[in-house]
N, C-alpha and C positions, 0 to 999 in steps of 0.2 A: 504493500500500500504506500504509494507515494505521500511527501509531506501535504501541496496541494489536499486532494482526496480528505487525508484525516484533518485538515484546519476544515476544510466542508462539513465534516463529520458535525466537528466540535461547536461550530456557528449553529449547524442545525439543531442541535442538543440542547445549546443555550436558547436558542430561540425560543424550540417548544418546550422548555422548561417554563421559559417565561411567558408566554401564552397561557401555555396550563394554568399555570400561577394567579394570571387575571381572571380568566375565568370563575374559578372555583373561588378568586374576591367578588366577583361582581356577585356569584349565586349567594358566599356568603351576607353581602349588604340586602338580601330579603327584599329587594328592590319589584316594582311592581312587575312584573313579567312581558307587559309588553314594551319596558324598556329594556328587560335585562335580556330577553331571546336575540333582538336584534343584534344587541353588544357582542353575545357569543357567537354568532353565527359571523358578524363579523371581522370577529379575533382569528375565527377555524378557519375560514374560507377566501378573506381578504389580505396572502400575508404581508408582511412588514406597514403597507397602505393604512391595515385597519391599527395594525399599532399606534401607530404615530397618532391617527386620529381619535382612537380611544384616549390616548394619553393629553389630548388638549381638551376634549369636549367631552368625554366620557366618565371621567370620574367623581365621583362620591363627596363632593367638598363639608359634607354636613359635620366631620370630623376632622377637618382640616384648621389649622392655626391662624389664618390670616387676619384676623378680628376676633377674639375670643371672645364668649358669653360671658365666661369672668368678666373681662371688661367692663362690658354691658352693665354689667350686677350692679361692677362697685362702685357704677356713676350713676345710674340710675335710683340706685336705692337711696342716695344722698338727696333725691327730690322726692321721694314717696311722702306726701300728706300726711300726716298722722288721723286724718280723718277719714280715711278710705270709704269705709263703709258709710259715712253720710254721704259724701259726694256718690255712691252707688244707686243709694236710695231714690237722687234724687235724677235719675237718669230714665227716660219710659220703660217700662219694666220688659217690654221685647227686646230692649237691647241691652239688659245687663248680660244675659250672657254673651254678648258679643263685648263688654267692656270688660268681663271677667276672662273672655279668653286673652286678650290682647296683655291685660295684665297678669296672668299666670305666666302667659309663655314667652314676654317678651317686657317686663317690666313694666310694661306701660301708663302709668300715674295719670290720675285722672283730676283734671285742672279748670276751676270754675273762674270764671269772669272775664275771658280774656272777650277783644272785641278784632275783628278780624275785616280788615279791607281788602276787595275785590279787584285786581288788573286785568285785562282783558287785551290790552295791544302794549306791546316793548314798550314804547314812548314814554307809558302810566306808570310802567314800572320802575323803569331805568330814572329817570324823572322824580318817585318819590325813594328811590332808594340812595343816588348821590344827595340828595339834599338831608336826610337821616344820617349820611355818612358825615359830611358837611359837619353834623348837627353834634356829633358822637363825642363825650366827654371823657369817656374810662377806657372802652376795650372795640374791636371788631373784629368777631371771627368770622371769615368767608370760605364757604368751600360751596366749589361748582364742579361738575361734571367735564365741560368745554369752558374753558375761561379763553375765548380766542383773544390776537393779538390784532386784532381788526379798529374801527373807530370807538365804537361800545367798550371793548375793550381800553383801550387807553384810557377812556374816560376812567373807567372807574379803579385803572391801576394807580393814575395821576392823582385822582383822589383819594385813595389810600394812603399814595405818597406824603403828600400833602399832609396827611395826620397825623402818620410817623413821624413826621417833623413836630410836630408839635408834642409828642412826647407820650402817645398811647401807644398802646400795647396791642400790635395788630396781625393775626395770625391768622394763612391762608392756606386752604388743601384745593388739590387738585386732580382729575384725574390721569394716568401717568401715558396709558396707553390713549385716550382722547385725545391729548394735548402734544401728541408727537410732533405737527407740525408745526407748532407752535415755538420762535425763534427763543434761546435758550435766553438771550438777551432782557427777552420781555419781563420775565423772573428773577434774572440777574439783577435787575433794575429795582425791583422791590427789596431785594436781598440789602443792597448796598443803601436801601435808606433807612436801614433798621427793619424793617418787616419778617416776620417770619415764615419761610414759606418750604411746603415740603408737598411732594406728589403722593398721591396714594395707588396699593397693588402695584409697585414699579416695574418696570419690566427690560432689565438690560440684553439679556439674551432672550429675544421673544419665542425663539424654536427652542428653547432648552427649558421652559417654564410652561407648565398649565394656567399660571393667573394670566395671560393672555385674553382666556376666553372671560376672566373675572372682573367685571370693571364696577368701582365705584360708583355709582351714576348719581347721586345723592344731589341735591341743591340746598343749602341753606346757611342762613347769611342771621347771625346775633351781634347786636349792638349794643353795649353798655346794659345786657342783661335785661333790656326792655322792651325790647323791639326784633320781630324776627321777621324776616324771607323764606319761602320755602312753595313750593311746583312746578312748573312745566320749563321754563325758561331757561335754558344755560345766557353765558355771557357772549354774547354774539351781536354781529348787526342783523344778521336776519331776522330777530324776534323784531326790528324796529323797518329797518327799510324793505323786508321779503326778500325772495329767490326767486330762482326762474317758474319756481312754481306759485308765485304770485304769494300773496300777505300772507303772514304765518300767524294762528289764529288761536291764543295761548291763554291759557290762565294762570294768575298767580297770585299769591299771597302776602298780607301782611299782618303779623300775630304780633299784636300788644298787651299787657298783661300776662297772669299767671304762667298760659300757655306756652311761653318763651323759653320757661326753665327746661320743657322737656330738650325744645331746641339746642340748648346750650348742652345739658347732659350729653346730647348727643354727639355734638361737636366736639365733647373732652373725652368724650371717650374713641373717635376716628384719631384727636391728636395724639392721646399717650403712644395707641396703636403703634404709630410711626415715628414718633419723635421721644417717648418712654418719658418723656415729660410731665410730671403732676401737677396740674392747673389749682391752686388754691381759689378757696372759696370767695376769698374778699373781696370785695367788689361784684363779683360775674353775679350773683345771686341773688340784685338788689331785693327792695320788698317793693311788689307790684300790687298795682290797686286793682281791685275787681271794677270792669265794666258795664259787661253782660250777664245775664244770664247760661249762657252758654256753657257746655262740658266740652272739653278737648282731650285728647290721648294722643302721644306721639308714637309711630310705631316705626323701629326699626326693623330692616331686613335684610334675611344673604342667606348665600351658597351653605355655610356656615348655619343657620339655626334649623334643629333637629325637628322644630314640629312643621316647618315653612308657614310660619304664622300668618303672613299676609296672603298667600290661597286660601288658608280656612278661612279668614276673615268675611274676604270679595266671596267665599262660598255662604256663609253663615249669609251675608248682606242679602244676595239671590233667593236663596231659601227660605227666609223668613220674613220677607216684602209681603206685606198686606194686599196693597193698591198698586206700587207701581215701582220702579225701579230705572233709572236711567241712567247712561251708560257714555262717556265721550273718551273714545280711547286713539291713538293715531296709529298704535299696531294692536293688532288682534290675533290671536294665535293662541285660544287658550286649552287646556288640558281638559283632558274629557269629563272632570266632572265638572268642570266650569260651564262647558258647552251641555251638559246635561242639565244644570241648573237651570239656565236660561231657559232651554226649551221647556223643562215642569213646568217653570212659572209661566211662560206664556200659556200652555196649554191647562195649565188652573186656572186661569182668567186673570193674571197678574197683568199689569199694564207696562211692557219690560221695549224698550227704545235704546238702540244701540245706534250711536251717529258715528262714522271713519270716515276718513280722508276718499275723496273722490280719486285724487293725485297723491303719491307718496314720492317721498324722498329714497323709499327704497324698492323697488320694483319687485325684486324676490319674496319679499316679506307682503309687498301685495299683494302679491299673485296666491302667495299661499294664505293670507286673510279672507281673499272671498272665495276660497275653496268651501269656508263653513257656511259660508250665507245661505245655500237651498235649503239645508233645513231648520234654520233658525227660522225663515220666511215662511217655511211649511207649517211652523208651530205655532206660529202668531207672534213670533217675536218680529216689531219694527224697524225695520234693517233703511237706514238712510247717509249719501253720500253728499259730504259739505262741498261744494263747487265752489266756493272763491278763498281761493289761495290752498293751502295744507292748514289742516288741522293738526296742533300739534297740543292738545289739551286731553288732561286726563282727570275725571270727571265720576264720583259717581254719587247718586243724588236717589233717596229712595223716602216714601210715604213724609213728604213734608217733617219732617227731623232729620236724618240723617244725612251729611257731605262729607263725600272724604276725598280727600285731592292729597296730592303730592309727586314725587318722580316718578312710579312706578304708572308700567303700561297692563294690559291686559294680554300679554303674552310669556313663553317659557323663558326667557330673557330675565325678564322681573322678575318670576317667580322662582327661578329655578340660580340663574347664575351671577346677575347682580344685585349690590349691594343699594337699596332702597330707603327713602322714606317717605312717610305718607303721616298726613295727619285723621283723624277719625274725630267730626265736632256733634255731638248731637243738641242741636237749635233750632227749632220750628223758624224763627226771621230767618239763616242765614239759608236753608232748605227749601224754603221759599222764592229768595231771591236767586237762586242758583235752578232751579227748577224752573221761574222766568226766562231767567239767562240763556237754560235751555233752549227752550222753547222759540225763543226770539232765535237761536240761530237755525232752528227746522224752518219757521217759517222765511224767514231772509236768506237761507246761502245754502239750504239740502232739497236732493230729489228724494222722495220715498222711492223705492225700490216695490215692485210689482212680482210673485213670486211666478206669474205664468210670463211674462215677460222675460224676466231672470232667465228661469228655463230654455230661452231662445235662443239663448247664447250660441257662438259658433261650438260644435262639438272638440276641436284640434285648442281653443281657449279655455274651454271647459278642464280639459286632460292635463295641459298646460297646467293648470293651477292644482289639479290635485298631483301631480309630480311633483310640485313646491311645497304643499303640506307635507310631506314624505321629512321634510327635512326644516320643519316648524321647530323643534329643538334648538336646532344652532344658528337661526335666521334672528 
């Protein structure tokens, strides 16, 4: 046997050593079967190919390090109320178990008075959030998904700057794979004026890491512990001047009051993550006046937490809708009990309206979002597409109390491999106006969708788009 031959021998050995090896991890992770047949079938069948691809998008992150639920704990629990159980009481009693879940599995403190304003176009946003910064006495902490280095951008690095000189204390995260294009200069710049800034999931060797597939996607922006940022918007000119796919049509938030501290917990606990940094309490935690009426819960999420809190949630929300349930998501691509949800409710007589992009910014991921729409249409759920500009808002709005908004989409993406947050408010006013909100953009900028129409589709379009659902996981 020549040396060639037996080095062949020896690769093959190792190979199927290590195949075997995955395998019998994926059967052991108990995983739901019509993810784990796939995985095996193609570990056995696809070699070296399906390696590689197992190894970026395939694995198990729910025990993985990258953000520990320690973490979580030990900044979270430093805002837990000592009055839980009254702010419980005083929540509609259909949605305490949904505020019990949030808070079992995911810390989530529940926070009276805060008063929350409405943005709807970059302009409103951008606009009241330099002049807050402007405004800032103590501290700002910013972290964005996309902080590009475009006009928006500058503005509000120059205003940061600008603060740092004055002698606050001002710390920025970022995401690391987002912000690739983004000239190293643009952050150099804040570095050098005193600023704190660090990327989050970094990624130097991109082929030699699975957090590749892992991205932060989070938004949210605390000021002097009294004032917060937090949905759809990264930092960009396109949330202000559009794309070629015309205005981008976003919502976003502004949380004053109580509600703030989850924000901030949140934010010390992505810094230590990366910087091991321990943020003392002085200052960040000022004492906030109540406003409203309102209950808020801040819920984080990731790859990383073992019960994937934020599906059961948007399940719980589907499931237990009285009257109605509305829906503005810019991807859609959700897991089969999500899409099972939906349709009961429609077909219990629930009042269930899902608005998407007519145009997306991503064509694969569109293709494989209306793959689900014949039978959402079939079950009476109202499937409608916003025609002027992209929609890039996430939205859900159910029986006048409930809104929850924040980064997260309605897809495997959010649910499954980035790192999320979302707020959950229960307020008949703000449910209200967000259910308006609504409504004004069905009637001003969506076609309803017709399910025999639908059906007419060319058949080679039709196939088309369920070949892209095949691969809804990693779109």
């Amino acid at each position: 046997m020549g040396i060639p031959t037996l080095i062949s021998i020896i690769v093959l050995v190792l190979y199927s050593l290590t195949v075997t090896g995955l395998v019998l991890l994926i059967l052991l992770e108990n995983r739901n079967p019509l993810k784990t047949i796939p995985w095996v079938l193609v570990l056995m069948f696809v070699p070296g190919f399906g390696l590689v691809v197992y190894y970026f998008f395939g694995r198990d992150n729910r025990r993985l390090k990258i953000i520990t639920r320690r973490i979580y704990k030990q900044f979270f629990s430093k805002i837990q109320p000592d009055d839980y159980m009254d702010h419980i009481t005083e929540i509609p009693e259909n949605y305490r178990p949904l505020a019990n879940l949030l808070n079992n599995s995911n810390y989530s403190a529940i926070f009276s008075g805060s008063k929350i304003t409405v943005f709807t176009t970059g302009k409103e946003k951008f606009d009241s959030l330099l002049e807050d910064i402007a405004n800032a006495g103590h501290h700002i902490h910013i972290q964005y998904f996309i902080f590009n280095d475009d006009i928006i951008g500058h503005r509000v690095k120059d205003a940061l700057i600008a603060k740092a000189r004055e002698g606050l204390k001002i710390r920025v995260l970022y995401d690391d794979v987002a912000n690739w294009t983004v000239k190293s200069r643009f952050f150099s710049e804040m570095k050098k004026a005193g600023i704190e800034v660090h990327p989050l999931l970094e990624v130097v060797f991109p082929w030699l890491t699975s957090r590749v597939n892992y991205r932060n996607h989070r938004k949210n922006v605390v000021i002097d512990g009294k004032i917060g940022y937090m949905g759809g918007m990264n930092i960009a000119d396109r949330y202000v001047t559009g794309s070629k796919l015309g205005p981008w049509r976003d919502t976003h938030f502004k949380i004053e009051g109580p509600g703030v501290y989850g924000l901030q917990a949140a934010f010390m606990s992505e810094w230590f993550a990366v910087s091991r940094e321990q943020i003392g309490n002085d200052g960040y935690y000022p004492e906030n006046k109540s406003y409203t009426d309102s209950k808020i819960q801040i819920l984080m999420s990731g790859p990383t937490d073992p019960w994937r809190t934020l599906l059961q949630a948007f399940n719980y929300c589907i499931s237990n809708a009285k009257k109605y349930i509305y829906i503005q998501t810019p991807y859609f691509l959700p897991t089969d009990g999500l899409n099972q949800a939906l349709q009961m409710a429609a077909l219990g007589g629930i009042d269930v309206r899902l608005m998407l992009p007519q145009k997306s910014d991503t064509v694969t991921a569109q293709m494989a979002t209306l793959s689900y729409v014949d039978k959402l249409l079939r079950a009476g759920v109202k499937v409608y597409l916003y025609n002027r500009g992209f929609l890039h808002s996430k939205l859900v709005i159910s029986d006048d109390m409930l809104t929850c908004f924040g980064s997260s989409n309605f897809d495997f993406r959010s649910f499954e491999h980035n790192f999320e947050i979302n707020a959950f408010v229960y307020q008949q006013d703000l449910a209200l106006k967000m259910r308006d909100l609504f409504i004004n953009d069905l009637a001003a900028c969506c076609d309803e969708l017709n399910y025999n129409k639908w059906m007419k589709r060319p058949l080679s379009k039709r196939l088309a788009e369920s070949f892209m659902r095949l691969f809804s996981p990693l779109l």
